[in-house]
VEXTITI-344690 format. One line per 3 residues: number of its first residue (from 0); their letters; for each residue x, y, z of C-alpha. Coordinates in nm, 4 decimals, always signed. Example, Ala and Ser with C-alpha at 12.3 -4.5 7.8 and 13.67 -1.06 7.14 Angstrom:
// residues 2
0> as> +1.2300:-0.4500:+0.7800 ~ +1.3670:-0.1060:+0.7140
// end
This chain:
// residues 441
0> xxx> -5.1082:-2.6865:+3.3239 ~ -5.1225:-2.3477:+3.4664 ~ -5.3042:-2.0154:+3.3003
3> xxx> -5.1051:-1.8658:+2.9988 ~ -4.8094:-1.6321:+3.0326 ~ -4.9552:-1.2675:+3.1289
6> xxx> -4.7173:-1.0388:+2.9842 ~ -4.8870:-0.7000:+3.1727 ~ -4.8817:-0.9232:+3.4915
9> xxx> -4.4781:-0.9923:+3.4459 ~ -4.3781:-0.6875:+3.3333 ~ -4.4929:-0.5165:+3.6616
12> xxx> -4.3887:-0.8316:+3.8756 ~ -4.0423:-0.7587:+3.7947 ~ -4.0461:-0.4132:+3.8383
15> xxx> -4.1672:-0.4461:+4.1714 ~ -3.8966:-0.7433:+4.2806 ~ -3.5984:-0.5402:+4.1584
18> xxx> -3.7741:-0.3074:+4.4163 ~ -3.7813:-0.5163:+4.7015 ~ -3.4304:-0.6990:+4.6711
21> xxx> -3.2671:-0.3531:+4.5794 ~ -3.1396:-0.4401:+4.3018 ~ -3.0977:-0.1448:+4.0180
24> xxx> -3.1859:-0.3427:+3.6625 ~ -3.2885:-0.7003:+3.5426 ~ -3.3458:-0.8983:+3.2533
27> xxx> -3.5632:-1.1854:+3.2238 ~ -3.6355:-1.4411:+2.9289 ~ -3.8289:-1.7571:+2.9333
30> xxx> -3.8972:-2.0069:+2.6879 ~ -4.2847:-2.1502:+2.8031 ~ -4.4841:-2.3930:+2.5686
33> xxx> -4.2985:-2.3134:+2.2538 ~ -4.2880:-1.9291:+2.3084 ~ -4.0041:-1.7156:+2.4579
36> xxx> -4.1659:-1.4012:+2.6846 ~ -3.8794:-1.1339:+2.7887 ~ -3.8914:-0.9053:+3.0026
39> xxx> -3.6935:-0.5613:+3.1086 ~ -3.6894:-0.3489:+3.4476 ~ -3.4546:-0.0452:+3.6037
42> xxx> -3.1525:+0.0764:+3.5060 ~ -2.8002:-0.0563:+3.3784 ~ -2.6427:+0.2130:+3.5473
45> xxx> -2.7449:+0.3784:+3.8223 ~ -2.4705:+0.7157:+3.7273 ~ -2.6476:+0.7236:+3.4097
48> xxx> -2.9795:+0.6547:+3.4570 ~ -3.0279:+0.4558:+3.0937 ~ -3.3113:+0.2075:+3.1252
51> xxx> -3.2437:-0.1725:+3.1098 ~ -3.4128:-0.3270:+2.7493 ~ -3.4440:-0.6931:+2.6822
54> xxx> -3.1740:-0.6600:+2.4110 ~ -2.9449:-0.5053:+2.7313 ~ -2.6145:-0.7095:+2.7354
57> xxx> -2.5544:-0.8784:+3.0949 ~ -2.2284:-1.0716:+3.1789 ~ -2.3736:-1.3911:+3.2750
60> xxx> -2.0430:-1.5267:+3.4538 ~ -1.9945:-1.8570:+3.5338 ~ -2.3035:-1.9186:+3.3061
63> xxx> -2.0126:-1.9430:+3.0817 ~ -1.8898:-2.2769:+3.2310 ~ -2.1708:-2.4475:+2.9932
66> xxx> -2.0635:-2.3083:+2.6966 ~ -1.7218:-2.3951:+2.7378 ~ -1.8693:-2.7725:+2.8676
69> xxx> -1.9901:-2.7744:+2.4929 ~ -1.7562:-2.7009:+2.2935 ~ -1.6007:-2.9549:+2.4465
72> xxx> -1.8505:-3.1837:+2.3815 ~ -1.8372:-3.0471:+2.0024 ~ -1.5047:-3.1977:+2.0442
75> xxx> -1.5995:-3.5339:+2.1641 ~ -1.8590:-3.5995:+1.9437 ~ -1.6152:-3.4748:+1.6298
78> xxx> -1.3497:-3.7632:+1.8171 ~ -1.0511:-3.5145:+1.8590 ~ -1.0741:-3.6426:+2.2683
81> xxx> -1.2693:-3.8201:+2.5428 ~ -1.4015:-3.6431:+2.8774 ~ -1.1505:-3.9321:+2.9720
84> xxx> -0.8380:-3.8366:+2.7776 ~ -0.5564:-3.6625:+3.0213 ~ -0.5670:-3.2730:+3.0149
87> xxx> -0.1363:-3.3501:+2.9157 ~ -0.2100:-3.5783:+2.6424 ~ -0.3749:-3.2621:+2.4879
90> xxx> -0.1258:-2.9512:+2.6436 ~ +0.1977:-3.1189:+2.6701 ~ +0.3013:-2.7928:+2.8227
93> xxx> +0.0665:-2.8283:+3.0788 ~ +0.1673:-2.8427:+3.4820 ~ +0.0286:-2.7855:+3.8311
96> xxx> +0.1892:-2.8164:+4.1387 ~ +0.1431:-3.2022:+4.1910 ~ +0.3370:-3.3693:+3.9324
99> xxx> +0.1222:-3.6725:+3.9426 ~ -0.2085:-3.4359:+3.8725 ~ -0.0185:-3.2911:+3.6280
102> xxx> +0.0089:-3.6192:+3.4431 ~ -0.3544:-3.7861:+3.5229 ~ -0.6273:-3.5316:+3.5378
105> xxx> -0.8828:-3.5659:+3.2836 ~ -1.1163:-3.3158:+3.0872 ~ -1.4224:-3.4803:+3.3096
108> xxx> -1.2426:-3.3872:+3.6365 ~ -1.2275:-3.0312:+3.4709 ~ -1.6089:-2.9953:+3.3705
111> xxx> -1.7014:-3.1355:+3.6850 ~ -1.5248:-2.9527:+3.9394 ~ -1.3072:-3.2593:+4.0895
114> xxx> -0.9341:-3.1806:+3.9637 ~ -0.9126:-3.0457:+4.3273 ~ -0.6641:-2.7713:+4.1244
117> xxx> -0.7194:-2.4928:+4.3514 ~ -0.9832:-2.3053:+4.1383 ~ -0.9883:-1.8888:+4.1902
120> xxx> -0.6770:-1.8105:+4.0584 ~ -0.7656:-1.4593:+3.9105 ~ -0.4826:-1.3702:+3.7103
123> xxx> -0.4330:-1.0930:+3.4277 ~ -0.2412:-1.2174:+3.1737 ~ -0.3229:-0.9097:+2.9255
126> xxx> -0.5437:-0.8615:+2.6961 ~ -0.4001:-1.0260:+2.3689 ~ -0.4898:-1.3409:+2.2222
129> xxx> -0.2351:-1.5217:+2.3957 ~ -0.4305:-1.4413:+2.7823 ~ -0.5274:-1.8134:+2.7574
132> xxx> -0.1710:-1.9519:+2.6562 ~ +0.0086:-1.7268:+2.9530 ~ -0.2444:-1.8043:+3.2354
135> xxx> -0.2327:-2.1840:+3.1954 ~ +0.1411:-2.1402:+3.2016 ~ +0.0515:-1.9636:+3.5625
138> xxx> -0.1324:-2.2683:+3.7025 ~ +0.2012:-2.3960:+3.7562 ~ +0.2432:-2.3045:+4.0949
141> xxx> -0.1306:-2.4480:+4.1829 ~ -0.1479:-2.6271:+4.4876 ~ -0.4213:-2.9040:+4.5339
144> xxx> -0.7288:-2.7888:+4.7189 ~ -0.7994:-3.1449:+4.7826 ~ -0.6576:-3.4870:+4.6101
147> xxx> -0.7968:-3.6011:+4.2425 ~ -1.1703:-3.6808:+4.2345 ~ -1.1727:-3.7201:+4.5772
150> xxx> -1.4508:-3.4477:+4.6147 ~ -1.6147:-3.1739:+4.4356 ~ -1.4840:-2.7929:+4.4498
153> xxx> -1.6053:-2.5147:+4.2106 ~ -1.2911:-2.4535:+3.9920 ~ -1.2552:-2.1454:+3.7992
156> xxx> -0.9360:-2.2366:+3.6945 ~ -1.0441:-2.5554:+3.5050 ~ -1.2411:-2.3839:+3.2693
159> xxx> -0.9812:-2.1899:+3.1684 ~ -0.7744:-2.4710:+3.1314 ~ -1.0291:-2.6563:+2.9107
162> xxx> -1.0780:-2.3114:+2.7219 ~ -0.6972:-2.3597:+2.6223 ~ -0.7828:-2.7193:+2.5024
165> xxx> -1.0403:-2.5836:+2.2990 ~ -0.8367:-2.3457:+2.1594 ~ -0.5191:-2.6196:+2.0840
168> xxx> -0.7976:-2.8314:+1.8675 ~ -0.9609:-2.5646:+1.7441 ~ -0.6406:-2.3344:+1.6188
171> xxx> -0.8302:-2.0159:+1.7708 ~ -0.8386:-1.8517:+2.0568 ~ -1.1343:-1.9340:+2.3052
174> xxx> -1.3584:-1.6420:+2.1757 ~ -1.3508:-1.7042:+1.8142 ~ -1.3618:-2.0636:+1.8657
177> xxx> -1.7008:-1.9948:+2.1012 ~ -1.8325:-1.8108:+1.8057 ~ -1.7526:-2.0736:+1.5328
180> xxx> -1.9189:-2.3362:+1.7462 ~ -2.2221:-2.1828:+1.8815 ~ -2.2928:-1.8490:+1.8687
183> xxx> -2.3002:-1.8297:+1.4869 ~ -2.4524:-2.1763:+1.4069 ~ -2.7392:-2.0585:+1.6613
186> xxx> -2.7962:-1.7504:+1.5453 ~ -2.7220:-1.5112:+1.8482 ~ -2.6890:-1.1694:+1.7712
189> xxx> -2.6376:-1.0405:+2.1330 ~ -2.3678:-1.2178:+2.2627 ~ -2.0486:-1.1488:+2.2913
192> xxx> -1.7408:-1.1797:+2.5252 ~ -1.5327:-0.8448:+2.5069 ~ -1.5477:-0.5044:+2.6446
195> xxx> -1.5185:-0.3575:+2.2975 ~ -1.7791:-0.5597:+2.1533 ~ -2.0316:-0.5049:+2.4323
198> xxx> -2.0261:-0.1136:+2.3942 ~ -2.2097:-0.1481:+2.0792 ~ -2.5183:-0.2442:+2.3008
201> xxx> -2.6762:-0.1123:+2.5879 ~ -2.4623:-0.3141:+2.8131 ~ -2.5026:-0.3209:+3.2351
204> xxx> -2.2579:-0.2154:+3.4969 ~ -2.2303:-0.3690:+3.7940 ~ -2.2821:-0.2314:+4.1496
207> xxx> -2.1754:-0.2768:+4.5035 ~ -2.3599:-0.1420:+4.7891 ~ -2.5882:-0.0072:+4.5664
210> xxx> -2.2857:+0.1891:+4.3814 ~ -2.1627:+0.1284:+4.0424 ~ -1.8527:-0.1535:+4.0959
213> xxx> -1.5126:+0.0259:+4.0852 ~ -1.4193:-0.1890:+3.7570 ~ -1.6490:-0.3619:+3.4714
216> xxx> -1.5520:-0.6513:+3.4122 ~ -1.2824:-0.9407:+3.5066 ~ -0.9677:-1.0029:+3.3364
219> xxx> -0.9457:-1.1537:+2.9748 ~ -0.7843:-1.4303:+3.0768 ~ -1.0915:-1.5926:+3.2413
222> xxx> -1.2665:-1.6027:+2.9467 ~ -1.3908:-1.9466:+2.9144 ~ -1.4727:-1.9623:+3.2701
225> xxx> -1.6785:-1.6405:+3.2739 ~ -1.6682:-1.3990:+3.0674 ~ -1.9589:-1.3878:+2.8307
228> xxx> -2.2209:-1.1270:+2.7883 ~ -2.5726:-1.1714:+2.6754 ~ -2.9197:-1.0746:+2.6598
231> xxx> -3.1150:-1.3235:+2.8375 ~ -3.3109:-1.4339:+2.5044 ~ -2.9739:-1.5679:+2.3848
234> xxx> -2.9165:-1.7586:+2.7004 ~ -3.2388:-1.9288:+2.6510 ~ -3.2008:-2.0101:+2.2861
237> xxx> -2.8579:-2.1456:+2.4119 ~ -2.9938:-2.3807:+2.6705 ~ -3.3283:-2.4512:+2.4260
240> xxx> -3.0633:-2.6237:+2.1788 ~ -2.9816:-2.8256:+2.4455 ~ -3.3187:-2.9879:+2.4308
243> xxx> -3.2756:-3.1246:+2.0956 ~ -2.9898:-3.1452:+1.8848 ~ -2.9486:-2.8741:+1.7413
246> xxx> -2.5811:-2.8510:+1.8713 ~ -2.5484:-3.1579:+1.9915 ~ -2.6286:-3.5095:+1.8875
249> xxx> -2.6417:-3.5966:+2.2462 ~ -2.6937:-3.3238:+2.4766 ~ -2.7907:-3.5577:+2.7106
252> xxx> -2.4728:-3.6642:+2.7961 ~ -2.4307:-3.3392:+2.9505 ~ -2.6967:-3.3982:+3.2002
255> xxx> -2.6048:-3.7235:+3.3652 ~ -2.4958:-3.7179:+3.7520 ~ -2.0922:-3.7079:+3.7933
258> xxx> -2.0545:-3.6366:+4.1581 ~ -2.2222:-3.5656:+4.4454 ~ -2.2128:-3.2207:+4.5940
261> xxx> -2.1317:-3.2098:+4.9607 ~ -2.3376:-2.9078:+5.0006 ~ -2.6760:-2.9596:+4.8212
264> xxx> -2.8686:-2.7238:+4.9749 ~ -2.6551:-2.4545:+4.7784 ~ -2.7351:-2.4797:+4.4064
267> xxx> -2.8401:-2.8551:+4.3460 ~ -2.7627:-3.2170:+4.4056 ~ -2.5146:-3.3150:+4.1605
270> xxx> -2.3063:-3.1883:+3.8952 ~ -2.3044:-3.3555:+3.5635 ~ -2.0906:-3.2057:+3.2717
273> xxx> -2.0959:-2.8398:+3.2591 ~ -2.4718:-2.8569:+3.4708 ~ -2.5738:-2.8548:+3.7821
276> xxx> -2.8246:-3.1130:+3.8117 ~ -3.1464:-3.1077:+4.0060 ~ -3.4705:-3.2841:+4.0796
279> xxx> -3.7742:-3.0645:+4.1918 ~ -4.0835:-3.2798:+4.2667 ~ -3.9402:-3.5572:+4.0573
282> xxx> -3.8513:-3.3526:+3.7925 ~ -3.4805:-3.3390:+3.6655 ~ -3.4110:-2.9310:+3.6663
285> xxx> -3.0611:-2.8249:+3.4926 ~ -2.8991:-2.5084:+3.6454 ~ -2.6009:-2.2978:+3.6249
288> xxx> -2.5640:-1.9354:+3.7888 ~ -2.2790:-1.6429:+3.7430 ~ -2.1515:-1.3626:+3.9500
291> xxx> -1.9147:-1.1221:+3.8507 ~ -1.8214:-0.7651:+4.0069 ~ -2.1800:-0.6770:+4.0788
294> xxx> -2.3474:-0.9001:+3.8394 ~ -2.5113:-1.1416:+3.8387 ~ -2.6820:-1.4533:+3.6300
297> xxx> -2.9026:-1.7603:+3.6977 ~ -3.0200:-2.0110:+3.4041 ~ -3.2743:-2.3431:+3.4868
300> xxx> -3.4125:-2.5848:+3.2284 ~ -3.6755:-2.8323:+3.3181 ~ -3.5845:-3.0612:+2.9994
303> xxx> -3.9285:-3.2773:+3.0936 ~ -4.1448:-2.9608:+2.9710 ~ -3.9297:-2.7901:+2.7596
306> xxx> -3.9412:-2.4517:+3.0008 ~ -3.6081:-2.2370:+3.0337 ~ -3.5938:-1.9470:+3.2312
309> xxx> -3.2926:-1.7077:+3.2353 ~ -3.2828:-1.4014:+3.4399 ~ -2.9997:-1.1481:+3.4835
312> xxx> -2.8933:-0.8941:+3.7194 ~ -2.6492:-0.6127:+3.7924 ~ -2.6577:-0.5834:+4.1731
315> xxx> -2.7995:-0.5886:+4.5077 ~ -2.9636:-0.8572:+4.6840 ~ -2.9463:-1.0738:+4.3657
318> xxx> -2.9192:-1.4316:+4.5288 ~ -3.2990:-1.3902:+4.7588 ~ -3.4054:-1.1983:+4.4057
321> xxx> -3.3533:-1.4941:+4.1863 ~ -3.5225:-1.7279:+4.4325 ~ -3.8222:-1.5386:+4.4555
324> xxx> -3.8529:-1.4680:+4.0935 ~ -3.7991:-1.8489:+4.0329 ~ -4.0156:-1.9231:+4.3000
327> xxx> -4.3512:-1.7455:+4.1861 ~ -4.3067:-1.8137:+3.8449 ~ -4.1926:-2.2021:+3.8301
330> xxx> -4.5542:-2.1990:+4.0419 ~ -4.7287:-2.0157:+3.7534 ~ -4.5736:-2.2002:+3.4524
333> xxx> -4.5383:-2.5646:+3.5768 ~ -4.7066:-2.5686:+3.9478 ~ -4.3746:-2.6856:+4.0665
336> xxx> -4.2267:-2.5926:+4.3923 ~ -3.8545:-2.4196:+4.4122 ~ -3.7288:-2.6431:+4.6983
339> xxx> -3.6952:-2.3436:+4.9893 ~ -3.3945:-2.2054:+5.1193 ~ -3.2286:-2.4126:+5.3774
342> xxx> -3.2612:-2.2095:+5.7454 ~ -3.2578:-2.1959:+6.0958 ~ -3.4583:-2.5578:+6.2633
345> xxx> -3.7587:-2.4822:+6.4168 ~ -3.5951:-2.6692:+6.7589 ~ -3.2608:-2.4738:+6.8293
348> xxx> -2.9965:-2.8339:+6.7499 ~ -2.7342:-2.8955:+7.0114 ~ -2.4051:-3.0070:+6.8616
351> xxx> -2.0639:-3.0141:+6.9576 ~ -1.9167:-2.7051:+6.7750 ~ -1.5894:-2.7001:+6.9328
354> xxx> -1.4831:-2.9750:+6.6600 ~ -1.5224:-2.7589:+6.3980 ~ -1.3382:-2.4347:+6.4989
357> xxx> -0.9845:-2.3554:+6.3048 ~ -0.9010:-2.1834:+5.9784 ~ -0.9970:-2.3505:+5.6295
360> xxx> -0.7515:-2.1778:+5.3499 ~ -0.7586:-2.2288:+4.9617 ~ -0.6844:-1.9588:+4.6823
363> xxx> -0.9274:-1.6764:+4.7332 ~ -1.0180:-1.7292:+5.0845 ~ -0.9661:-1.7709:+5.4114
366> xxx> -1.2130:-1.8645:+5.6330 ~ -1.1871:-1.8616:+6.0524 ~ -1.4330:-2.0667:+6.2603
369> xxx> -1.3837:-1.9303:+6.6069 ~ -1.6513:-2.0524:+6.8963 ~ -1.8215:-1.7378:+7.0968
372> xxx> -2.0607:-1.8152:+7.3559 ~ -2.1083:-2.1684:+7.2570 ~ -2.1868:-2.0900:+6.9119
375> xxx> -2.0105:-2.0826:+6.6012 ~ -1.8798:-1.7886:+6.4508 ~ -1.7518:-1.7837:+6.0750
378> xxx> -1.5273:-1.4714:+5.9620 ~ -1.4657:-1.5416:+5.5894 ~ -1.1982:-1.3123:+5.4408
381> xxx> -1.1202:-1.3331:+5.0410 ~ -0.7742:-1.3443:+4.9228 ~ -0.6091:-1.2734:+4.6205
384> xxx> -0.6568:-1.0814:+4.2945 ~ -1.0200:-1.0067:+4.3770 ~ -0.9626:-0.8997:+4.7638
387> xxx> -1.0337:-0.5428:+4.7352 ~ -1.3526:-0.6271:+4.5045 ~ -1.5184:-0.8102:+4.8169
390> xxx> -1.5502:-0.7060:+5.1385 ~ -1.4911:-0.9568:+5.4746 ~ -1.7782:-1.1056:+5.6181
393> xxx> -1.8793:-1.2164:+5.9562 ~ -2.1736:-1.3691:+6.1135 ~ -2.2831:-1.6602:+6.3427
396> xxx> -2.3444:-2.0138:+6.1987 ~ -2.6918:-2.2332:+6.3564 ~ -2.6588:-2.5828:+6.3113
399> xxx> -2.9154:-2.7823:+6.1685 ~ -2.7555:-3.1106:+6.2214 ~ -2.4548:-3.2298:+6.3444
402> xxx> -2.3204:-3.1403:+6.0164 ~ -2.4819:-2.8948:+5.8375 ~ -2.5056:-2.5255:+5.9314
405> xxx> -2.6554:-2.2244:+5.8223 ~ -2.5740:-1.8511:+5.8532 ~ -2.6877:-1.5224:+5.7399
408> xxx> -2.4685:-1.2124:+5.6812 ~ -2.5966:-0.9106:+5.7858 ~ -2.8039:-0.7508:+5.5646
411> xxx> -2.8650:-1.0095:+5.3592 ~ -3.2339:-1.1903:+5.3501 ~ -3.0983:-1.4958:+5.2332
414> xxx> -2.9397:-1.7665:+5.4354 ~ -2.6470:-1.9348:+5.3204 ~ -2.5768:-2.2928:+5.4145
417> xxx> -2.2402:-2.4771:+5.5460 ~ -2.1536:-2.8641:+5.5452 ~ -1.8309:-2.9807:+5.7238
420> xxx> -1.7297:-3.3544:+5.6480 ~ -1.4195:-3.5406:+5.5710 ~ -1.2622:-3.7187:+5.2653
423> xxx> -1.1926:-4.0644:+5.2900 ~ -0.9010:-4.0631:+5.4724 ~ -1.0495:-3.8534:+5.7254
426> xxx> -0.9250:-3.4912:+5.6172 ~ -1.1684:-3.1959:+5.7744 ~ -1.3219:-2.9958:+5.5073
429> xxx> -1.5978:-2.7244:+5.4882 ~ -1.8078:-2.7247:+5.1904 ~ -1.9606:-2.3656:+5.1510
432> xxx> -2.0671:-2.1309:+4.8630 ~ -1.9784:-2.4621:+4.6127 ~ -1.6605:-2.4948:+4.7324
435> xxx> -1.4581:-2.7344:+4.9288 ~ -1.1820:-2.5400:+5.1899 ~ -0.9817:-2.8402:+5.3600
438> xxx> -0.9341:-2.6785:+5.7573 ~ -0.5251:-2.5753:+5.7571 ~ -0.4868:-2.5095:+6.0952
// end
């Protein structure tokens, strides 16, 4: 086992890694033989200058997701439904574009990303109680991104399906059901999911190019997809009931394999219900990570030695600046190796490129791989609610194999990797960033 925590030693480290990866204020919380250290560096806001605490609220995002995942579980293990029963059998009302989806997908195709319901709608649907109700009504018009279970694509839209289950079995709405079935049985007294909640705490803004984000926060109406906000410490004492049963009788259930992700070289191997699931030097590692506007969240658990780091964010280079932080100090608590980020081969790969060039489309995106030069050019352009939040992108894509690809935007120290590949009845698909974009044209 490695030395004990230093707290000295940690305090400075992340100081000086906010520094390097430009990123204005961070959070950090771990739970290490039996004891949770936190941690606290820079500033929530860089207009105001207040300093970042370890009871700062961060929104953790998509973090979320495994919240939602259990209360859901709550659910199952209470017998009001199966991951197996159809999302109609519970929301009569309930419709997407493809009548038979409509009638056959499952609450396990919606905690594990496979509905193929094209998944970043962002929709404001007001901020009442009813944001829930109204937006699932919305989802009407949602085309497939690719058929039922035939893949896996991150779907944002899901959750907030599931969150309207929750709230049709509970009789509340998704936030006061959250706090019924987790937040007040464990205890957490810094978490919360709206605006006027958070401004009782010292609570982070977001930034973009190294600016304060134009809004706060996303609409209510993606609530049980993403919309919590925490201090780290309540993260961790979230996932740490996870390692018993605290909340669960069978957590475990949450952690077995579901699908294959086509990508793996993105945020892990497989996803299981509500996780992302791992292995790291034979060791099973359970993930999940959150952005919002200029925010930004990452949560592992290495159930084997009861260690659960959680480390927030509110801009800047955040995706190289949670890799390096998990990197040194998975090495200092456990000795175990991060796997590295996926780059460039050390032998330039030949492939033929020309095969993949066209334009891959679903909500939120649109992505056009043109061929310069011999090499493959991606110019990804987001869509939607959220366009003027994100900025286009272009850079060049390497191949590593004849398959997988990696690219780096510029400015960014951390590559990101691509997979193209084709469902089984031979449909062209790109898997990048955790989600599948079938090529349109």
């Amino acid at each position: 086992m490695a030395a004990a925590v230093d707290p000295g030693r940690w305090r400075a480290r992340l100081a000086e890694l906010i520094t390097r990866f430009e990123v204005p204020g961070a959070a950090l919380a771990f739970l290490h033989e039996g004891e949770v250290h936190e941690f606290a560096a820079g500033v929530l806001n860089t207009a105001t200058g207040v300093d970042v605490t370890t009871d700062s609220l961060f929104q953790i995002g998509s973090v979320t997701k495994v919240w939602t995942a259990t209360q859901i579980m709550l659910l199952v293990e209470r017998g009001e439904l199966t991951l197996d029963t159809a999302v109609a059998e519970m929301l009569p009302e309930f419709r997407v574009a493809d009548p038979e989806v409509s009638r056959t997908v499952t609450i396990r195709h919606l905690l594990t990303h496979t509905s193929g319901i094209d998944g970043d709608l962002f929709l404001d649907t007001g901020r009442g109680d009813d944001c829930v109700e109204k937006y699932v009504r919305a989802c009407a018009d949602l085309a497939q991104n690719h058929p039922l279970g035939a893949t896996q694509s991150y779907c944002n839209s899901g959750f907030t399906i599931a969150g309207r289950v929750i709230e049709r079995l509970t009789g509340k709405v998704w936030d006061a059901a959250l706090r019924e079935q987790i937040i007040e049985p464990l205890g957490l007294t810094h978490t919360w999911t709206l605006p006027e909640d958070v401004l009782r705490f010292r609570g982070a803004m977001g930034h973009m190019d190294g600016r304060p984000a134009p809004v706060w926060g996303l609409m209510r109406s993606a609530g049980p997809a993403g919309l919590i906000c925490a201090r780290p410490a309540d993260v961790v004492a979230f996932a740490r009931a996870h390692l018993g049963a605290e909340l669960l009788a069978d957590p475990r259930a949450m952690w077995e394999p579901q699908v294959d992700i086509p990508n793996p070289y993105t945020m892990g191997r497989q996803w299981g219900v509500g996780w992302i699931v791992d292995e790291w030097q034979g060791r099973r590692v359970l993930s999940h990570g959150g952005n919002t506007i200029g925010q930004a969240a990452m949560l592992w658990v290495v159930p084997e030695t009861e260690t659960v780091v959680c480390v927030l964010a509110n801009g800047g280079h955040t995706a190289a600046f949670q890799r390096a932080l998990a990197t040194e100090l998975f090495d200092e608590l456990l000795g175990l190796a991060v796997p590295p980020v996926l780059g460039p081969p050390a032998e330039p790969f030949e492939t033929d490129v020309e095969r993949y060039a066209g334009v891959y489309e679903r909500a939120g995106a649109r992505m056009t791989m043109s061929v310069r030069d011999g090499r493959l050019s991606l110019y990804n352009e987001p869509t939607g609610a959220l366009a003027g939040m994100q900025p286009p992108m272009e850079f060049d894509l390497v191949p590593v194999d004849d398959t997988t690809f990696v690219g780096r935007p510029e400015g960014e120290p951390q590559w990101v990797s691509a997979v193209f590949y084709e469902l089984a009845d031979g449909s062209p698909y790109v898997h990048l960033g955790v989600r599948a974009t079938p090529r349109t044209a």
